[in-house]
C-alpha positions as CSV (number, residue, x, y, z in Angstrom):
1,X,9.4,-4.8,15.5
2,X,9.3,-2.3,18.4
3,X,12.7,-0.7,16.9
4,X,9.8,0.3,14.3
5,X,8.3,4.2,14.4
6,X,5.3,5.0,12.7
7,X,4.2,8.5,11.9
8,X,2.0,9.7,9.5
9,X,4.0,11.0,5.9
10,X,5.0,14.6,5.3
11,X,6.1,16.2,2.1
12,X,9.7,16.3,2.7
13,X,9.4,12.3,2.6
14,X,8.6,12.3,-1.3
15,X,11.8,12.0,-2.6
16,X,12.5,8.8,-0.3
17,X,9.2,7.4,-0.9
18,X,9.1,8.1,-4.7
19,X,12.7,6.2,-5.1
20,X,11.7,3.3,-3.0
21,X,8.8,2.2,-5.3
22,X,10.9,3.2,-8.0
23,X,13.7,0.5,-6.6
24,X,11.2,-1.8,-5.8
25,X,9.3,-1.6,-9.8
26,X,12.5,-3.4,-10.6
27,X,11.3,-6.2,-9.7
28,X,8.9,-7.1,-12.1
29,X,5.8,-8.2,-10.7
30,X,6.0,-6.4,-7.7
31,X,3.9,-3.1,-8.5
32,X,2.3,-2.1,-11.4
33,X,4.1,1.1,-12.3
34,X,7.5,0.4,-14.1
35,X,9.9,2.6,-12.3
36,X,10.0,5.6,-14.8
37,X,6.4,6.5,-14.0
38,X,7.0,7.6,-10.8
39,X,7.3,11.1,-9.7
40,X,8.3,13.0,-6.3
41,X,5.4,15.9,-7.1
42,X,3.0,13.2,-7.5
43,X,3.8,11.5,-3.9
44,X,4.1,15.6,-2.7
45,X,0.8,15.8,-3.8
46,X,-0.9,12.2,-2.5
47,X,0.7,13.5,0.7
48,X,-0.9,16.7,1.2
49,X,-4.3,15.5,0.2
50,X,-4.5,12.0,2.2
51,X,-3.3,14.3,5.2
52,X,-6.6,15.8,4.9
53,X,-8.9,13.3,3.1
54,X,-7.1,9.4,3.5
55,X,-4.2,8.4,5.6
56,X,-0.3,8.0,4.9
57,X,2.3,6.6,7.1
58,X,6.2,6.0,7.3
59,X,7.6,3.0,8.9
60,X,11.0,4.8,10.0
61,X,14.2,2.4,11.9
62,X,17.0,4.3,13.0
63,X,15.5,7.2,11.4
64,X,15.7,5.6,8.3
65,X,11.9,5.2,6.3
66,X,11.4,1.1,5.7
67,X,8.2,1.2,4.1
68,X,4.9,3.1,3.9
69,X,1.3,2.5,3.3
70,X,-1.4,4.6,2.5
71,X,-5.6,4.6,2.9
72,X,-7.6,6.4,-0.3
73,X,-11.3,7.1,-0.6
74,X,-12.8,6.8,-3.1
75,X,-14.3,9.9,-4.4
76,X,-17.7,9.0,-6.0
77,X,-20.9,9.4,-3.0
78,X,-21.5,5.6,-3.7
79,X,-18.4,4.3,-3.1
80,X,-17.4,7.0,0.2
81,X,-17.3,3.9,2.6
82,X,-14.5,2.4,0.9
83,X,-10.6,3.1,0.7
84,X,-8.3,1.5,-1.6
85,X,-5.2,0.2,0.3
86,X,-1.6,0.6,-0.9
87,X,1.3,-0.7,1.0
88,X,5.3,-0.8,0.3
89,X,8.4,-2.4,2.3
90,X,11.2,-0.8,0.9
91,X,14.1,-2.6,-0.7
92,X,16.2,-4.7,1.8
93,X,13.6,-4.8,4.8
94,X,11.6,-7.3,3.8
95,X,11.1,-10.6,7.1
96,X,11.6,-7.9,9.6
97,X,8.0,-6.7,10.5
98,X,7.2,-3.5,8.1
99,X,4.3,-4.8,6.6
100,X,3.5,-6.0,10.3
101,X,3.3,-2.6,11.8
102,X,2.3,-0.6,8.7
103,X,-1.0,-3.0,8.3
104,X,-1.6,-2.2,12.3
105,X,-1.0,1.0,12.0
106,X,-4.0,1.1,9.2
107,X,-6.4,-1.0,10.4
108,X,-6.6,0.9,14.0
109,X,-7.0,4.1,12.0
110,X,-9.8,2.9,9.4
111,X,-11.8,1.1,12.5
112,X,-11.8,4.5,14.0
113,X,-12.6,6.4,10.9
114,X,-16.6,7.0,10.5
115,X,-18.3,5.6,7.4
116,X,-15.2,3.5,6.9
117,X,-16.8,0.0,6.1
118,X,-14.7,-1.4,3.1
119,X,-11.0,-1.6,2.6
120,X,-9.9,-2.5,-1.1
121,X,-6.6,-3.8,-2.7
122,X,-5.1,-5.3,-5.6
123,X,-2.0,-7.4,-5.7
124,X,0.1,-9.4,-8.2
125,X,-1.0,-13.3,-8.1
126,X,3.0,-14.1,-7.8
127,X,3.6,-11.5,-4.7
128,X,3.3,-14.4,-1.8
129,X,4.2,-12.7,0.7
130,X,2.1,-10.1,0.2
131,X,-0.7,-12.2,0.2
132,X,0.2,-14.0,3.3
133,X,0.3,-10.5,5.4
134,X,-3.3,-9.2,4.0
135,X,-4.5,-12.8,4.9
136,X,-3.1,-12.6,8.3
137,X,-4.9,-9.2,8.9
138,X,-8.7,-10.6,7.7
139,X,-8.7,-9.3,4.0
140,X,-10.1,-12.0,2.1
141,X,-10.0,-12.7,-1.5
142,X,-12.9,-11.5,-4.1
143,X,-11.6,-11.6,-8.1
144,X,-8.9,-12.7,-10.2
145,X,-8.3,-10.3,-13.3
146,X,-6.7,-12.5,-15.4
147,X,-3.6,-11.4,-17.8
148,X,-4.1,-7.9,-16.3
149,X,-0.1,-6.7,-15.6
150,X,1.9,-7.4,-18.6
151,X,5.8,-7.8,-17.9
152,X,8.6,-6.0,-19.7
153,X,9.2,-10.0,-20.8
154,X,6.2,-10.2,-22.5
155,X,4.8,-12.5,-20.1
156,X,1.3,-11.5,-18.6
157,X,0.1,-12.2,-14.7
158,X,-3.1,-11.6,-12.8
159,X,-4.3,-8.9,-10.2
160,X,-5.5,-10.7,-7.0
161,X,-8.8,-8.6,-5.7
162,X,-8.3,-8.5,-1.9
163,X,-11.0,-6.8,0.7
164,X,-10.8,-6.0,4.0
165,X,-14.7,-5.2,6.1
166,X,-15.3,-3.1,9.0
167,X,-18.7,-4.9,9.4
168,X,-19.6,-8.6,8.5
């Protein structure tokens, strides 16, 4: 894991970024998108506004980005003390610490961030490991939407509802 560089995302990471989670939609189950609805000026633009507003990061090895992860807030006054979490170990990198050091990387920012109280995520019921790791790091389950991410087979799988608190 200490071969592992985090920094936080610039523009001219897009294009990478944007095919990753295009690689990894593949995978059914995996994220919700299917991998033509991604585009590189959308991730140009979450970029530049989490540079000022959230936070983005690139896990990089040998110069090469493994992964990234990304912290939202919501825009509504109500909901300003909570971020909505997003996190993605690219294709072939899985079992060798990404998620690890990209979920470190997030928490030490959000328990320095003011008014930061409430991290949220959603993740498919069948994603395992995924689970494991936001476990691991305190995020605790709170719903089940049932039948919510329909397959290209036709077959339909639930959203696990996942929260992370700055404060008990």
């Amino acid at each position: 894991m200490n071969d592992l560089t985090i920094r936080n995302a610039l523009i001219a990471d897009a294009i990478v970024l944007c095919d990753a989670e295009r690689e990894t939609a593949r995978t059914p189950g995996l994220l919700i998108s299917r991998p033509s609805e991604f585009s590189c000026k959308s991730f140009e633009e979450k970029i530049d506004v989490l540079g000022r507003e959230g936070f983005y990061v690139v896990a990089e090895r040998g110069g090469l980005v493994v992964g990234h992860a990304l912290l939202e807030p919501y825009r509504l006054e109500a909901l300003a003390h909570v971020y909505s979490l997003t996190i993605v170990v690219h294709p072939n990198n899985l079992g060798r610490g990404v998620g690890d050091a990209l979920m470190t990387a997030l928490l030490k920012w959000a328990q320095a961030r003011p008014g930061l109280l409430k991290i949220e995520l959603r993740v498919r019921e069948t994603n395992l490991r995924a689970r494991r790791l936001y476990a691991k790091f305190g995020f605790i389950e709170e719903g089940r939407l049932a039948k919510r991410i329909l397959l290209p087979d036709g077959t339909f799988i639930a959203d696990i509802t996942m929260a992370w608190f700055a404060i008990n």
